[in-house]
Every structure is written in structure tokens, then in C-alpha cells.
BAKE-520543 format. One record per residue (C-alpha): residue number from 0; residue in one letter; chain; x, y, z. Coordinates in pm, 1 decimal, padded with zeros to 6 digits. Layout:
<atoms>
i=NUM	aa=a	ch=A	X=X	Y=Y	Z=Z
...
</atoms>
This chain:
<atoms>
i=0	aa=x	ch=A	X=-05358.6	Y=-03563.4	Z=03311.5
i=1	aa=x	ch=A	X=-05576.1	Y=-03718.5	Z=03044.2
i=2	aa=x	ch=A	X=-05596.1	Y=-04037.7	Z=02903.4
i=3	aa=x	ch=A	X=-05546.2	Y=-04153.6	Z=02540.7
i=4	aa=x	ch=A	X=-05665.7	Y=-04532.6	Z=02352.7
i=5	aa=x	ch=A	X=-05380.4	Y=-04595.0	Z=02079.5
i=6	aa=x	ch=A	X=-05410.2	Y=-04829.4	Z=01808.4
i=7	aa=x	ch=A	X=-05069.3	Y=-05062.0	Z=01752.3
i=8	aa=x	ch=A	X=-04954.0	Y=-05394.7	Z=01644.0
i=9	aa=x	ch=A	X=-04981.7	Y=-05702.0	Z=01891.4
i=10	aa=x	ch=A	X=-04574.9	Y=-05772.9	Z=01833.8
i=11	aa=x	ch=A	X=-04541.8	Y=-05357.5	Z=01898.2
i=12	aa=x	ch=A	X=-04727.2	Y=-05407.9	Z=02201.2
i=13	aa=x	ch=A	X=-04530.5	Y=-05711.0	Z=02273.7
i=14	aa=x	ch=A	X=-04217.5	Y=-05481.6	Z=02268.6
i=15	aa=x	ch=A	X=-04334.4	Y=-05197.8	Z=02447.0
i=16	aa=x	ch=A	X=-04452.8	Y=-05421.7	Z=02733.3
i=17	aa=x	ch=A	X=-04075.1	Y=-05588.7	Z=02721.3
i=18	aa=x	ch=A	X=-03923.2	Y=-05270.0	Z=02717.5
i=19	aa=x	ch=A	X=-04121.3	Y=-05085.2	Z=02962.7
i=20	aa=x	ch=A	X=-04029.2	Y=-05351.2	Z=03180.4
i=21	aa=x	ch=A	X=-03657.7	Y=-05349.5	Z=03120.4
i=22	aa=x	ch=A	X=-03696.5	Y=-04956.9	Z=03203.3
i=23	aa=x	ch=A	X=-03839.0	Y=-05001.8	Z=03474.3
i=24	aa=x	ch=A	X=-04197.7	Y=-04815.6	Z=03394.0
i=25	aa=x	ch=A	X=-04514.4	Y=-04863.3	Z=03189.6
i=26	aa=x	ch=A	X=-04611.3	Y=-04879.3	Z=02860.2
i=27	aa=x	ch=A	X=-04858.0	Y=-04597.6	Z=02948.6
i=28	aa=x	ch=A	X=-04571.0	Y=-04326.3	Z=03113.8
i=29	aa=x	ch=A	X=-04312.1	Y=-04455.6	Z=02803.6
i=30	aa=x	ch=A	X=-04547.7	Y=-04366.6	Z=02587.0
i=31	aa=x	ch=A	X=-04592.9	Y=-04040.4	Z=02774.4
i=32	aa=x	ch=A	X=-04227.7	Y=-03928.7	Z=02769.8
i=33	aa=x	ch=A	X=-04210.8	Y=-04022.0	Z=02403.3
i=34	aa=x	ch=A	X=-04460.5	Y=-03766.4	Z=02308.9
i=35	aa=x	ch=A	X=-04344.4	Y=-03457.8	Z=02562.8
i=36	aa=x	ch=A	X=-04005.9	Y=-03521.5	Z=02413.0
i=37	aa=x	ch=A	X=-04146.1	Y=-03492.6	Z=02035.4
i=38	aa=x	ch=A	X=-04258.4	Y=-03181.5	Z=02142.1
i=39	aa=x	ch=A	X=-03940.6	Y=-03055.1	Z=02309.9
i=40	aa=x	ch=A	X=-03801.6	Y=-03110.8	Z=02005.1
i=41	aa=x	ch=A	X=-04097.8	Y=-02958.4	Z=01781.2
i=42	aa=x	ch=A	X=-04062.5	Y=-02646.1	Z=02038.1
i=43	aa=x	ch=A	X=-03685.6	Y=-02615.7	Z=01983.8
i=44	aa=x	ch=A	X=-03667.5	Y=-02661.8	Z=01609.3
i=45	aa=x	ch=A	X=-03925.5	Y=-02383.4	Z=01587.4
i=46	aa=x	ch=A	X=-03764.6	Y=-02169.4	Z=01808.6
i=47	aa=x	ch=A	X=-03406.9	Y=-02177.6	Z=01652.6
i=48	aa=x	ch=A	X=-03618.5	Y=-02115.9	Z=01272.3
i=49	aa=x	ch=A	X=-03792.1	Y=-01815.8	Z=01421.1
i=50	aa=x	ch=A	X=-03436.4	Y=-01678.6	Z=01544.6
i=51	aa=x	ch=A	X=-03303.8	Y=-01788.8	Z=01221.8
i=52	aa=x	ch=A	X=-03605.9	Y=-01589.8	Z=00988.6
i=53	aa=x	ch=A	X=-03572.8	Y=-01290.7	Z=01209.9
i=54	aa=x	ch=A	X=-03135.0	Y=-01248.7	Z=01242.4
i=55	aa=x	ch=A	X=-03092.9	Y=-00951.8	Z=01030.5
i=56	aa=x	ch=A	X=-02743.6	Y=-01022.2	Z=00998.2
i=57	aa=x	ch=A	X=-02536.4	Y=-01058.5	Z=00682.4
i=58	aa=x	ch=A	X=-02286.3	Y=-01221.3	Z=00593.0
i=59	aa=x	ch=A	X=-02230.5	Y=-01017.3	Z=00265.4
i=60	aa=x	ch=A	X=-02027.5	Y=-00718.2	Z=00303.0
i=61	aa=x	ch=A	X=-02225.9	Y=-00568.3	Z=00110.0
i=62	aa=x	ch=A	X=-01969.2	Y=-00508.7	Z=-00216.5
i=63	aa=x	ch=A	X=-02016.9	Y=-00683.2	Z=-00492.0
i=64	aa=x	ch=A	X=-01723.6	Y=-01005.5	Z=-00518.4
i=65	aa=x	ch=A	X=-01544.3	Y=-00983.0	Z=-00893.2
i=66	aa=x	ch=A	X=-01506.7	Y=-01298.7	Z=-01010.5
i=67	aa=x	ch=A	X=-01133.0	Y=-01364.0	Z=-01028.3
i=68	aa=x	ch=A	X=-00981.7	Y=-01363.7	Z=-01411.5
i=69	aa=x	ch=A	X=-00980.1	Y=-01673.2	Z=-01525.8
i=70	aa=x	ch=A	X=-01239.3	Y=-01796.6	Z=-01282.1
i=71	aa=x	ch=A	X=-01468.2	Y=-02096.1	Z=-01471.3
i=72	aa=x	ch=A	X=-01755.4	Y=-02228.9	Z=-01272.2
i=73	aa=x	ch=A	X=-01794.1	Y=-02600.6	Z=-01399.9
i=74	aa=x	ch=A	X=-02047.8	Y=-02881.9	Z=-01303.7
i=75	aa=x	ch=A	X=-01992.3	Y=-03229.5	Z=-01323.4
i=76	aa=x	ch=A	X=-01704.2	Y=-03453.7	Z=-01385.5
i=77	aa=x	ch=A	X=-01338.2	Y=-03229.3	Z=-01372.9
i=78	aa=x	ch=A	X=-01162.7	Y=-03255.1	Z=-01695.2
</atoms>
């Protein structure tokens, strides 16, 4: 495990102390968990993109759609 000097605030220091404390931990292993779950959630959100740029599956059948008769696309306020 290494160890790692962070700049903050005295009130965010104030906080963190407080809270640690109400956790039942350290500021040190808080700030610990914070990061490993930033990257959890770095790791998942580029796993699920990969799986999403790689599913060769389409929801098009593959037909062209006619528009119905009468279709209008509009934007904006309905009249």
C-alpha cells in the first residue's frame, strides 16, 4: 500500500475528520474507499460501453419504414 499527501480546505478537513469519526474509520482509509470506488465505477462504465460498441445487434429489421400518409413531422409548439 502506498501513501499519498492531498491538498484540501481546513473546513474540508474539518469534515472529513467529523465524518471519519462518525464512521467509525480515518480520514486516511475514507479517503481510500472513495477512490477504489471511483474506479469501480470508471471500470464498470467502461465495461458496459465496450459491450455496448461491440453488440452487433439491430434493432432495425432491416426494411425500410414508409412513412404513414399523412404523417407530418413538426417541431415546436403543436398547433
Amino acid at each position: 500500500m502506498k501513501n499519498l499527501t492531498i491538498t484540501v480546505e481546513d473546513s474540508v478537513l474539518e469534515w472529513a475528520r467529523i465524518e471519519a469519526a462518525r464512521r467509525g474509520t480515518s480520514v486516511s482509509r475514507m479517503v481510500g474507499d472513495f477512490m477504489a470506488e471511483m474506479q469501480r465505477r470508471e471500470d464498470a462504465y467502461e465495461r458496459a460501453y465496450l459491450a455496448w460498441r461491440t453488440d452487433e445487434r439491430s434493432w432495425d429489421s432491416g426494411q425500410p419504414q414508409p412513412r404513414p400518409r399523412g404523417a407530418i413531422l413538426r417541431c415546436g409548439a403543436s398547433e
